[in-house]
Steps between C-alpha positions, in 0.01 A plus 500: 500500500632859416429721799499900499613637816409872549585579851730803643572391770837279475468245764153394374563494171882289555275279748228428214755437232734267718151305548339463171858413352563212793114357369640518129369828360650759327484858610557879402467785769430828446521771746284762392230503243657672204696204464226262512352668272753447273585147609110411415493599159848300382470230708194229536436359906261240646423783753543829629597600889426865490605666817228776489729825687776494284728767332426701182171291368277320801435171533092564428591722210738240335250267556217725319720576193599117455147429472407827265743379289267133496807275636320262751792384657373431877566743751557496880532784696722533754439733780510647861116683452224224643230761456204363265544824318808394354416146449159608262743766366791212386226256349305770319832624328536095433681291768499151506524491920664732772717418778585693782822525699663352694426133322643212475696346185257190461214727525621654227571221278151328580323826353746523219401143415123541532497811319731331237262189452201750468667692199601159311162383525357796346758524209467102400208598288456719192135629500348694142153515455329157584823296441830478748793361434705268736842583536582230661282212401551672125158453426233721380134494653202650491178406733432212405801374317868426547737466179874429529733682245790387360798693583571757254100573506546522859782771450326646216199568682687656797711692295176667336325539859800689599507717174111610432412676278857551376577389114774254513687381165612151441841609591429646773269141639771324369797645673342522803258178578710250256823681594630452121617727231198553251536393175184597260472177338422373842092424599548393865357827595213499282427061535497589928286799441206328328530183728469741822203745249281104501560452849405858651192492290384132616481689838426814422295536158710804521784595273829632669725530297500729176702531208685847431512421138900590454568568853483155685210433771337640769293316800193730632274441769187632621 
């Protein structure tokens, strides 16, 4: 697990680090929010420690602009304020869960693991319209039915969910779900495109994915 650790206050954070790394994690501290900041948006982490009084940026307001900026990373607050105030305040500006000080280590790793099984369970599943797809069981459902896809529709169709509405060449789908140079006399693209067209419409009746006559494809939902 890769841990952020954004606490000022060096004993704490040394003493957090010194644990997570002895239970076979991998950390990064940051002592004020600016570098958090920073730190968030090169860097990908199971979860977030946010101490919330810290230097330059606070804790609450780092936690506010990670979400603004739609990264759902979970959050846990950190903090010596116990007042329900503060609490409402951290989960409105979306925290995962808030500890107060002084805690204990394996308090803090059993919320850090029950607020990290509560974000994998929500981001095993794809959901557009009536359908979802299953990122982990790589199948594709709707209410009633439950169709496994072959890998490269699998990726295909993930690919697209993660690029609505976006045109996307041959090259482009080829580089980046076959990982291989695209050469035009090549059809993989367009053979996996009309298997996965039959298979959303079984469940759907609904067509997702359009031609852009000389462009490539795009995938639109409702």
């Amino acid at each position: 697990m890769n841990v952020l650790i954004v606490e000022d206050e060096k004993q704490i954070a040394d003493s957090l680090r010194k644990s997570f790394n002895s239970e076979g994690h991998d950390c990064i501290v940051c002592y004020d929010g600016e570098c958090a900041l920073e730190m968030i948006s090169s860097k990908s982490f199971d979860i977030l420690l946010l101490d919330w009084r810290i230097p330059k940026v606070s804790g609450i307001e780092v936690c506010k602009r990670v979400r603004e900026a739609e990264n759902q990373t979970p959050i846990i607050l950190l903090t010596a304020l116990s007042d329900i105030k503060n609490k409402i305040e951290a989960f409105n500006f979306g925290a995962d869960d808030y500890i107060t000080k002084p805690f204990s280590f394996e308090e803090v790793l059993a919320r850090i693991n029950a607020v990290v099984r509560r974000y994998k369970s929500t981001i095993n599943r794809i959901e557009f319209d009536n359908l979802s797809l299953n990122l982990m069981k790589h199948t594709m459902q709707n209410s009633d039915e439950e169709m496994k896809l072959p890998e490269m529709e699998f990726e295909l169709l993930k690919y697209f969910l993660e690029h609505r509405a976006c045109i996307l060449s041959r090259e482009t789908l080829c580089e980046d779900v076959w990982k291989l140079p695209f050469t035009p006399s090549t059809n993989v693209v367009d053979v996996t495109v009309k298997n996965l067209r039959k298979k959303l419409e079984e469940l759907s009746n609904k067509k997702y994915i359009k031609t852009a006559y000389g462009e490539g494809y795009i995938f639109i939902t409702e």
